[in-house]
N, C-alpha and C positions, 0 to 999 in steps of 0.2 A: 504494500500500500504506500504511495508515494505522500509528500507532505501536503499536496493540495488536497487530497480524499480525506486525509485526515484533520485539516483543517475546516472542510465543508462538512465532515460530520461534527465534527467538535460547534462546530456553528449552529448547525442543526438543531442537535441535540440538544444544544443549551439555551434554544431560543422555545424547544419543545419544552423543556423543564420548568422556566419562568412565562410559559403561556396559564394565564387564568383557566382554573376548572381542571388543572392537570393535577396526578400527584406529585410531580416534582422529583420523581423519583427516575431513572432511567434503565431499562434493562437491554438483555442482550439483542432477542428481536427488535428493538427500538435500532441499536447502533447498527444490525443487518436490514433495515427499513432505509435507513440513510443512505448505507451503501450503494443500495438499491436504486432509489433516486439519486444520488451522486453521478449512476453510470446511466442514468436516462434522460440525464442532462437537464435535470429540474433546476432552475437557478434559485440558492438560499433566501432572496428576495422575493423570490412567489413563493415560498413553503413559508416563510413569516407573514407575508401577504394572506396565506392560508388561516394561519394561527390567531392572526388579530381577526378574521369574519369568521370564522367561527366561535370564538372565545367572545364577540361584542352580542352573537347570535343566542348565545346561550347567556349573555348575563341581560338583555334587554329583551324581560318576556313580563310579559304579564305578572303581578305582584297575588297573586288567587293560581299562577300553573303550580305544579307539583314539580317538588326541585327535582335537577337532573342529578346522576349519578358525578363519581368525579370520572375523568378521562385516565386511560391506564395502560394506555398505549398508543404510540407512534400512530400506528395501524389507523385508527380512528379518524386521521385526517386526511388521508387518500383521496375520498372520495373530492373531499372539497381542494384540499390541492390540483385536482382534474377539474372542479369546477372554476377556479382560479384561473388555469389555462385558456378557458374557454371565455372569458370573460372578458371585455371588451370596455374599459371603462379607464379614467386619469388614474394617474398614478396619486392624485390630489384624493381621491375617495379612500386612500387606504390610508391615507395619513390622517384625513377625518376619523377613521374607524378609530386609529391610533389613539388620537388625542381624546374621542368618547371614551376610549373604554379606559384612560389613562384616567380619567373622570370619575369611572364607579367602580372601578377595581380598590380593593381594600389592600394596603401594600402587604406583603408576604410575609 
């Protein structure tokens, strides 16, 4: 593994870590999930892109929904890193999400 694979996981990882609603915790399918997207050429800026709309999706719901479980793996945001892809929007809406959910996140 050369130092960029291990720098884009280490990036990864740790951005998966300090995303709201996770455990915080990382395990080994997590670092073989990075890997994963490392060689599919996912760039670390859409997988954070990923992290913040779903982490703003799950804290801005209804105040009467039934809380969500916490996230407990990588895995979990696949789907929406493909939705990320596909998405067609300013690079300006992700940095709104940013600063929302920088808003009602309780610090760590």
């Amino acid at each position: 593994m050369d130092d960029g694979q291990q720098q884009y996981i280490h990036q990864v990882l740790e951005a998966y870590r300090k995303t709201p609603g996770t455990t915080g915790t990382i395990r080994h399918p997590d670092r073989v999930l990075a890997a994963q997207l490392f060689h599919r050429g996912i760039s670390v800026r859409m997988i954070e892109n990923a992290f913040v709309l779903a982490a703003t999706r799950r804290m801005v719901r209804p105040a009467d929904a039934h809380p969500l479980g916490t996230i407990r793996s990588l895995a979990y945001f696949v789907p929406i890193i493909e939705e990320v892809q596909e998405l067609r929007v300013s690079p300006d809406y992700f940095q709104y999400l940013r600063y929302k959910l920088a808003r009602i996140t309780p610090p760590r």
